[in-house]
VOKOL-78274 format. One record per residue (C-alpha): residue number from 1; residue in one letter; z negated, y, x negated. Coordinates in steps of 0.05 Angstrom, whole numbers, m for minus. Each point is the difference from the previous one (the first is absolute). Layout:
BEGIN
seq; type; z; y; x
NUM; A; Z; Y; X
...
END
This chain:
BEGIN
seq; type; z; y; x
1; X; m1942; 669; m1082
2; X; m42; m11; 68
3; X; 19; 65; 20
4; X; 79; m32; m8
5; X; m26; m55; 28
6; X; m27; 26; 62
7; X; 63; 54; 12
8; X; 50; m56; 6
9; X; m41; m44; 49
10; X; m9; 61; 35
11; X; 76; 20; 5
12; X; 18; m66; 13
13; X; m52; m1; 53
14; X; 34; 54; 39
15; X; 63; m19; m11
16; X; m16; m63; 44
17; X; m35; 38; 53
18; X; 53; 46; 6
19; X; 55; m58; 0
20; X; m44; m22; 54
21; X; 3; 57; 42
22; X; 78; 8; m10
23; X; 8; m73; 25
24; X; m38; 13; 64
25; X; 49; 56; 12
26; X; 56; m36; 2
27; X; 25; m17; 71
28; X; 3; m67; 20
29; X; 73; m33; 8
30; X; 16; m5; 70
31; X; 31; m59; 42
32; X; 74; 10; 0
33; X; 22; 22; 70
34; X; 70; m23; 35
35; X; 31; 60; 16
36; X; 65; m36; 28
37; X; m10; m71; 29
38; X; 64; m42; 6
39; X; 14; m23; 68
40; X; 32; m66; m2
41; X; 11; m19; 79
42; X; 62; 40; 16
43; X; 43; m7; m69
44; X; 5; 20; m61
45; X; m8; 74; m16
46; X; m57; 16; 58
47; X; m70; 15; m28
48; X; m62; 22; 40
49; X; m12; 80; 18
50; X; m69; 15; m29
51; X; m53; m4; 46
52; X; 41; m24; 52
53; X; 26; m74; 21
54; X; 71; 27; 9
55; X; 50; m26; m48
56; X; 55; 46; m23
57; X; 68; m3; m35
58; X; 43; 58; m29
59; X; 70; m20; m15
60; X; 72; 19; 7
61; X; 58; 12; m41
62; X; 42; 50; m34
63; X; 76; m2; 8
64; X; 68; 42; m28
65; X; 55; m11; 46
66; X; 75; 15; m30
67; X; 63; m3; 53
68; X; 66; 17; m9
69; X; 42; 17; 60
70; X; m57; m5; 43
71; X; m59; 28; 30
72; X; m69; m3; m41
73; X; m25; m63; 53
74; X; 68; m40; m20
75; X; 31; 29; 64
76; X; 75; m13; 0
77; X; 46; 61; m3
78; X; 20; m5; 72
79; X; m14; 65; 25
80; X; m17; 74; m14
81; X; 32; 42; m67
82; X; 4; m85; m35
83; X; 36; m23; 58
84; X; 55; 57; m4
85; X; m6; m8; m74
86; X; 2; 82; m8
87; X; m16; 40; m57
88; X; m78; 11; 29
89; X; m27; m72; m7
90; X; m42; m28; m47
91; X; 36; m55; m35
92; X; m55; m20; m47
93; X; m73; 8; 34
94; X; m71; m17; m28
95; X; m64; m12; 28
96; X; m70; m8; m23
97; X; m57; m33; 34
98; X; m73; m2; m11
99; X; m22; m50; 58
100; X; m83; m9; 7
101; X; m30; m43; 49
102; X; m74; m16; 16
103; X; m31; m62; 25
104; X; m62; m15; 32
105; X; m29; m58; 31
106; X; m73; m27; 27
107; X; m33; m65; 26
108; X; m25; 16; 66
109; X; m21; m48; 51
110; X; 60; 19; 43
111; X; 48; m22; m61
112; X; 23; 44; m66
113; X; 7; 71; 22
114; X; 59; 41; m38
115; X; 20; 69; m12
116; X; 74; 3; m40
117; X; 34; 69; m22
118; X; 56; 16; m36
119; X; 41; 60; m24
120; X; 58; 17; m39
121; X; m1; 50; m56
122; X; 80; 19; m6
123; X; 50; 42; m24
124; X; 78; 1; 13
125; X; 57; 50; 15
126; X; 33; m11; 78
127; X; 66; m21; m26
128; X; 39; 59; 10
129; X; m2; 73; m23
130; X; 38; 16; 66
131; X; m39; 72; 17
132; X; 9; m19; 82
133; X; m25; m71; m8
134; X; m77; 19; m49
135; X; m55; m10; 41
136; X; m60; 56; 7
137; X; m52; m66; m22
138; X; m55; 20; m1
139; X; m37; 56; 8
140; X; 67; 38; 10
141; X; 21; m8; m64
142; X; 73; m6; m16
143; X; 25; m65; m36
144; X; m82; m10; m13
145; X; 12; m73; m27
146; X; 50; 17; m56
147; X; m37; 65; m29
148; X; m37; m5; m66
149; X; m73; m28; 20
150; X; 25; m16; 64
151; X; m6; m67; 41
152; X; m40; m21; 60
153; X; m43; m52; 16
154; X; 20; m56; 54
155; X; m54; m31; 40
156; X; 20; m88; 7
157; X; m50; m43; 25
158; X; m71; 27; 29
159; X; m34; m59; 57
160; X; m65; m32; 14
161; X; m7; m67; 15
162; X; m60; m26; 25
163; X; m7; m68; 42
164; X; 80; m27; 2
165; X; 9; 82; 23
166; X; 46; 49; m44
167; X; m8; 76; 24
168; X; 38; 54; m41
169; X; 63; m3; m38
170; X; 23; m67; m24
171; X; 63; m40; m2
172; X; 13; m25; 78
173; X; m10; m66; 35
174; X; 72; m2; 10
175; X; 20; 8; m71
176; X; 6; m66; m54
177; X; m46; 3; m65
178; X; 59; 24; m40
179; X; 28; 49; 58
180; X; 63; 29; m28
181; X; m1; m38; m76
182; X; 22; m72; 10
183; X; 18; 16; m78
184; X; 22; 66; m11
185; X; m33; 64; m30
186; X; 44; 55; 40
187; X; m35; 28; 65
188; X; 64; m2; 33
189; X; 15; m77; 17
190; X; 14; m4; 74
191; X; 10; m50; 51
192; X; m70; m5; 22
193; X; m66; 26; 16
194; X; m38; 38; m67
195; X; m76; 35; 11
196; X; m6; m5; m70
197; X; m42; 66; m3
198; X; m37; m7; 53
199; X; 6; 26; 80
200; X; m67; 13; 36
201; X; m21; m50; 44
202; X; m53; m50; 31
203; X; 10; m72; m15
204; X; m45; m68; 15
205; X; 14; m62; m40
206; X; m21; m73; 22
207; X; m9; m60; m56
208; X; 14; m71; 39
209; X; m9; m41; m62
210; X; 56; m42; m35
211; X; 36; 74; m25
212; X; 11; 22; 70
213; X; m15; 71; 24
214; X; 25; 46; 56
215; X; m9; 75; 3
216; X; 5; 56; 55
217; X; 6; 66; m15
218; X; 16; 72; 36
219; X; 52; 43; m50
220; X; 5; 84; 3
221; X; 75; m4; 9
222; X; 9; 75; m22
223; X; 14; 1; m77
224; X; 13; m79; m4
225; X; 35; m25; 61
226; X; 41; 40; 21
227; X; 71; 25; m16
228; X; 39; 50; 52
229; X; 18; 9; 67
230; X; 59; 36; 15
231; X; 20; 46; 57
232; X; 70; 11; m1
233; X; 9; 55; 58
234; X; m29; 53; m46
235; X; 44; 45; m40
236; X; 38; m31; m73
237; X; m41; m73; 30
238; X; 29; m23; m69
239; X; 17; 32; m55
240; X; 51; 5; m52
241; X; m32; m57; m40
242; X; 1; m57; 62
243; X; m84; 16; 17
244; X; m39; 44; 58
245; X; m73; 36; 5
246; X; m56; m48; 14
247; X; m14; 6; 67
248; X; m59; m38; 10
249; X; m60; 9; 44
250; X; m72; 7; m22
251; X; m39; m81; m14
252; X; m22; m22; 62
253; X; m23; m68; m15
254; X; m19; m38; m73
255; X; 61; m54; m10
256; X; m38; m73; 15
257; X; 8; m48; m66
258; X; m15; m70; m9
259; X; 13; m55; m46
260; X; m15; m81; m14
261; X; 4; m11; m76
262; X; m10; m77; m27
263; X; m25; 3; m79
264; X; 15; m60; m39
265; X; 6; m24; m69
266; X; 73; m5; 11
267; X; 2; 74; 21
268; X; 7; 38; 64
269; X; 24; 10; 72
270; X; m7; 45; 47
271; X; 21; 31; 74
272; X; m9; 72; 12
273; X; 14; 37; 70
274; X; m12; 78; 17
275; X; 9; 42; 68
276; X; 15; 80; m16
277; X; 19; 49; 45
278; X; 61; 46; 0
279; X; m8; 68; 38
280; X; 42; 48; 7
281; X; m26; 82; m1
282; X; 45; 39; 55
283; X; 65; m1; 33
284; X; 16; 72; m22
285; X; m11; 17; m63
286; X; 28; 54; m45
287; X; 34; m21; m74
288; X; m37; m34; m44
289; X; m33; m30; 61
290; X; m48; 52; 7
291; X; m26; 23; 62
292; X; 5; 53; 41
293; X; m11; 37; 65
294; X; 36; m51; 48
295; X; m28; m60; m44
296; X; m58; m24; 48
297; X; 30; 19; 64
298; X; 55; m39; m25
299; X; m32; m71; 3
300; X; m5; m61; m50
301; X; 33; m64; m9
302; X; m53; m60; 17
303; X; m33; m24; m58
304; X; 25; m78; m16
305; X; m25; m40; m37
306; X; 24; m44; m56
307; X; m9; m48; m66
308; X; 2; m50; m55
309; X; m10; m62; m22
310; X; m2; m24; m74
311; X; m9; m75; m27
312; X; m9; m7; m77
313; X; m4; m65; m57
314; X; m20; m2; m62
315; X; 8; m53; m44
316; X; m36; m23; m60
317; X; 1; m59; m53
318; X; 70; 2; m1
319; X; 31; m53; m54
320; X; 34; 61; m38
321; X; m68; 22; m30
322; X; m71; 18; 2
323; X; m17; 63; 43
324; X; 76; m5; 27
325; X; 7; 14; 75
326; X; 45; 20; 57
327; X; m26; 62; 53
328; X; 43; 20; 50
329; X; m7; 31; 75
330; X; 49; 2; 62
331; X; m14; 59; 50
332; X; 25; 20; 66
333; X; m25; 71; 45
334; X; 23; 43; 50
335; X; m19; 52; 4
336; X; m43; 3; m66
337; X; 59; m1; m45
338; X; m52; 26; m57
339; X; m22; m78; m6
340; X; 78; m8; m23
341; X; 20; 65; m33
342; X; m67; m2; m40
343; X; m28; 26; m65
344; X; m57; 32; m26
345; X; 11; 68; 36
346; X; 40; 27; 55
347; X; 67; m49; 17
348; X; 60; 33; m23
349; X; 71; 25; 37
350; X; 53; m20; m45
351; X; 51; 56; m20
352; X; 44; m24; m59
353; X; 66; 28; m39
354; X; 49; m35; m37
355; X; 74; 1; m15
356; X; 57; m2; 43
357; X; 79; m25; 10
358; X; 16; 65; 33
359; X; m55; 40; 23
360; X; m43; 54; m49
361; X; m56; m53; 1
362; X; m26; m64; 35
363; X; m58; 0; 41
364; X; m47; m49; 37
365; X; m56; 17; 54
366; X; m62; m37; 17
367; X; m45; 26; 53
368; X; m74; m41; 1
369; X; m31; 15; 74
370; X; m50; m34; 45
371; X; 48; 16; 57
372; X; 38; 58; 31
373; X; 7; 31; 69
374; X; 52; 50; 30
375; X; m32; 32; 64
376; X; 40; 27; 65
377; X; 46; m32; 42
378; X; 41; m51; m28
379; X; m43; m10; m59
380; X; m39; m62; m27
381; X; m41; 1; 57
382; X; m60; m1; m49
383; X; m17; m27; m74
384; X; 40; m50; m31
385; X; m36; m37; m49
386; X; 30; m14; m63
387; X; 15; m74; m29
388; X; m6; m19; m76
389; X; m14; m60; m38
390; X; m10; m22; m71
391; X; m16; m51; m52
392; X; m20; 14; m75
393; X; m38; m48; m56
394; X; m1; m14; m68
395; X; m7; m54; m48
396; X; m43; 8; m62
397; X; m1; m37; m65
398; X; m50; m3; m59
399; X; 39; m9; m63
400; X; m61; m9; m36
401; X; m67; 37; m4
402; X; 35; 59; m18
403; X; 61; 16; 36
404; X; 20; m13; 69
405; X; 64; 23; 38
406; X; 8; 3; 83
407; X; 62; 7; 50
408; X; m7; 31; 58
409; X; 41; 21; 57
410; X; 11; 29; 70
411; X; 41; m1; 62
412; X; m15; 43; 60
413; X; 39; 24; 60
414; X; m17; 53; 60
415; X; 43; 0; 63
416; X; 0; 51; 47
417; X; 18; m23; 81
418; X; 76; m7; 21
419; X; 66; m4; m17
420; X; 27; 40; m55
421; X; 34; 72; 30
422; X; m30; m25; 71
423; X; 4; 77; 10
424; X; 79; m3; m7
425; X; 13; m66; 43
426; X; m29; 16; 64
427; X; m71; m12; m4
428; X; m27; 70; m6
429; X; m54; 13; m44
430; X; m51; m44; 32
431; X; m12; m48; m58
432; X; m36; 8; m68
433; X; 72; 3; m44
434; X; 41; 42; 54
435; X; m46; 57; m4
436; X; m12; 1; m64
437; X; 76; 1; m14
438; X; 7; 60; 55
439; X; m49; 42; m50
440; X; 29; m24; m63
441; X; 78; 20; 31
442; X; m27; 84; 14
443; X; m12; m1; m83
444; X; 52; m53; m23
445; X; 72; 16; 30
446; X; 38; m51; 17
447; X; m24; m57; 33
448; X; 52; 9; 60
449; X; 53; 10; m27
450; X; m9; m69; m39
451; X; m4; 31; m64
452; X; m72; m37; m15
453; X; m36; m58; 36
454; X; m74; 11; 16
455; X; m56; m52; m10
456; X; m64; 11; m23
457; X; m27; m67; m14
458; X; m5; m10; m76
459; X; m23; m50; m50
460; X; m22; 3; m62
461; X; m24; m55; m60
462; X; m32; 9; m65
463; X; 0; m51; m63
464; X; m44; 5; m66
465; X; m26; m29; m56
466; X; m67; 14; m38
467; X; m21; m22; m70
468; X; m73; 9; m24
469; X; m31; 1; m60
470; X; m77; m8; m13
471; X; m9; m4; m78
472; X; m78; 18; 13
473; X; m37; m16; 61
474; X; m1; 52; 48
475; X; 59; 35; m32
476; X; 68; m10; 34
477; X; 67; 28; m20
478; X; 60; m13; 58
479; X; 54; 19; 6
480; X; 45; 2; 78
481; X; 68; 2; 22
482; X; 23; 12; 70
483; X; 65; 5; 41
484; X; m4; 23; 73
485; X; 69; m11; 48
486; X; 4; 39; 62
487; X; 40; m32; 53
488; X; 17; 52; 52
489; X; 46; m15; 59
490; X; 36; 71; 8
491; X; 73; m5; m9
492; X; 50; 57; m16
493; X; m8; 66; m17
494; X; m20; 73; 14
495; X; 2; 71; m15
496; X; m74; 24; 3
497; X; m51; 48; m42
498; X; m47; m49; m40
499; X; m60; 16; m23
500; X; 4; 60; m58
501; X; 25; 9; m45
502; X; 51; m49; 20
503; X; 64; 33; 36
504; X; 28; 2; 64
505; X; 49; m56; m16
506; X; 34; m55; 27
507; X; m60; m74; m10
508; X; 24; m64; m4
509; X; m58; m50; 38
510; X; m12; m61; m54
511; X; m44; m45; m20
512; X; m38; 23; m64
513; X; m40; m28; m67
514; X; m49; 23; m39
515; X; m42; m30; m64
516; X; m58; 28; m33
517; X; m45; m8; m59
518; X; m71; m8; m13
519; X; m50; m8; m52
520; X; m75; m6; m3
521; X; m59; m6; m41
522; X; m66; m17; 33
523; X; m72; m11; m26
524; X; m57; m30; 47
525; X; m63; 7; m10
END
């Protein structure tokens, strides 16, 4: 019975001890450590890079685009295979986006320094299955955005700002906050000046207190600001569809921005002015305005230079509901005719089909330069800078919380110098419209014998509506219709070889229409 006894008290014994030991193993539970620190001073969604006192936000959205008798952006069908309405285009074209962006921002003692970066994730088709019109983007490969695992990325917005300074590519000082979407969702709403995506630049930006500010800025004109300059002594000047070769010189100076903008509960106004320059290449130049051997022996026209001004409103707290407000913008250039004929890529020429009374088809032409020049004895004696002006706005209501519907519309006009068929009346070729009229007579028949009437001023106006819904936030389901007028100012009509695979056939010049459809479905995050 001791011998029991003494066994258990034993085991027991080193059962403790070796509890013990087991305990002292164990490691001790350490003090939880914040990986990811929120960052509260810039917004919601920031939070602190470890190790660093640089906040950071990752955002963006993703976004299905739908349009039907238009391009992927919402771009009217008023030119290319949609304005002839052939058998090539793309009546129904879809578009996928996966847009990222990256925010950063520190407390210095000069101020909060920022980096900002975005890019675009997408995938469409061009619009057209056309073999001559499939572009060799990028990397040489054929029709690369509409292949399977195709797509390309887009670069937006990339800047610094540091100190009231912006370097890099941001939306410019000349531009509104909502640039070209008073209201709409379509790329394509002209009348005005849009950077939407960005154009490179250097910017400074003074606070005076009580909501006003003023900025400066210098603009690269190259991708952004500029449209075309003709030269209309070289051979087929302009073609069968109304537009020439781009005859443009290399930049030779930024384009100088400014604006005054007064913030206010009651919303927003604001004066914008910008000097570009329009240069011309050579005085000889082979088709296409290329160059050739007699190009620099030939001379140049002297650079001139032109502009725009812009003034803008908005206005909030408006008695028809909460969030409701008015945006609209009235420009005027010449000479920059892209702060008119604007939209988030190049400005367009406008070659559109439709019926006709009597001829095979109706046509209307819309040329979009900066100016033109015809060189040699009686000719324009240098560059004449084009005129346009427009106005476009919108007014958007909140139904409630979840749905919300906008109209929006445009006007905008571009005049070129002179009487209409100056060439025919006596005055030579030496203004803007007479020489363009001399080049568009060598493909177009007709002009004297009276058959047609040549004028290439044109006008055209867009009108929309746009109805959101946002059943979760974030989430937003719209749907967008559109109808564009062209409002050319030819007369008659002529015998001439459009573009293929339209015929040689005899054109009637009229005004034309076009609608389009889009859908979207967008989730920010």
């Amino acid at each position: 019975m001791k011998t029991a006894r003494t066994l258990i008290l034993s085991s027991a014994a080193g059962l403790m001890a070796l509890s013990g030991a087991q305990a002292a193993d164990l490691p001790v539970k350490a003090k939880a450590v914040e990986y990811v620190k929120i960052c509260s001073l810039y917004g919601a969604g920031f939070y602190y890079i470890p190790g660093t006192d640089t906040c950071i936000k990752i955002g963006g959205y993703l976004r299905a685009d739908v349009t039907f008798n238009g391009g992927a952006h919402g771009a009217p069908a008023w030119s290319g295979d949609l304005g002839q309405q052939n058998r090539y285009a793309d009546y129904y074209v879809a578009r996928s986006r996966l847009a990222l962006t990256v925010d950063t921002r520190t407390a210095t003692e000069y101020g909060v320094v920022r980096t900002f970066g975005q890019g675009d994730f997408q995938f469409n088709n061009f619009g057209t299955s056309n073999p001559t019109s499939l572009s060799a983007f990028p990397g040489g490969a054929a029709n690369a955005l509409s292949i399977p695992g195709g797509g390309y990325v887009a670069v937006e917005y990339l800047f610094i700002q540091f100190a009231g300074f912006t370097f890099g590519k941001s939306s410019s000082a000349y531009s509104t906050p909502w640039n070209g979407f008073p209201g709409n969702i379509n790329s394509n709403l002209l009348g005005g000046n849009n950077t939407d995506t960005g154009v490179n630049n250097i910017q400074y930006t003074a606070e005076f207190g009580n909501g006003v500010s003023g900025s400066i800025g210098l603009d690269d004109p190259t991708v952004w600001n500029r449209t075309a300059v003709y030269n209309l002594s070289i051979p087929s000047a302009i073609g069968a569809n109304g537009t020439g070769s781009n005859a443009y010189a290399g930049t030779h100076a930024p384009d100088i921005v400014g604006r005054i903008r007064v913030d206010q509960a009651w919303g927003l106004f604001q004066v914008s002015a910008m000097a570009h320059e329009v240069s011309g290449s050579y005085n000889t130049l082979g088709a296409g305005a290329a160059p050739n051997n007699l190009s620099e022996i030939s001379g140049h026209p002297e650079s001139k230079w032109g502009g725009a001004v812009m003034a803008a409103l908005q206005i909030k707290n408006l008695p028809t509901g909460a969030g409701d407000d008015i945006k609209f913008d009235v420009s005027y250039a010449k000479g920059a005719t892209k702060q008119v004929i604007a939209t988030s890529g190049t400005s367009p020429n406008f070659a559109m089909f439709g019926d006709s009374g009597f001829g095979y088809q109706s046509v209307g032409f819309g040329a979009t330069t900066d100016g033109v020049y015809m060189p040699g004895p009686g000719g324009t004696g240098g560059i004449v800078l084009t005129t346009a002006w427009g106005v476009r706005g919108a007014f958007n209501h909140n139904w409630n919380p979840y749905w919300s519907t906008s109209l929006f519309g445009s006007y905008s006009a571009v005049r070129y110098d002179g009487s209409a068929d100056d060439n025919l009346l006596g005055a030579g070729t030496t203004t803007a419209k007479g020489a363009y009229c001399a080049a568009f007579a060598l493909s177009h028949p007709g002009q004297a014998a009276g058959t047609y009437s040549c004028n290439p001023d044109f006008n055209v106006s867009q009108l929309g509506v746009v109805t959101r819904w946002t059943p979760v936030k974030n989430l937003t389901f719209s749907g967008e219709v559109q109808w564009f007028h062209l409002d050319q100012k030819m007369s008659g009509s002529s015998v001439f070889t459009a573009t293929a695979p339209k015929p040689n056939a005899l054109y009637e010049f009229k005004d034309q229409d076009t609608v389009l459809l889009q859908f979207r479905a967008q989730r920010n995050f």
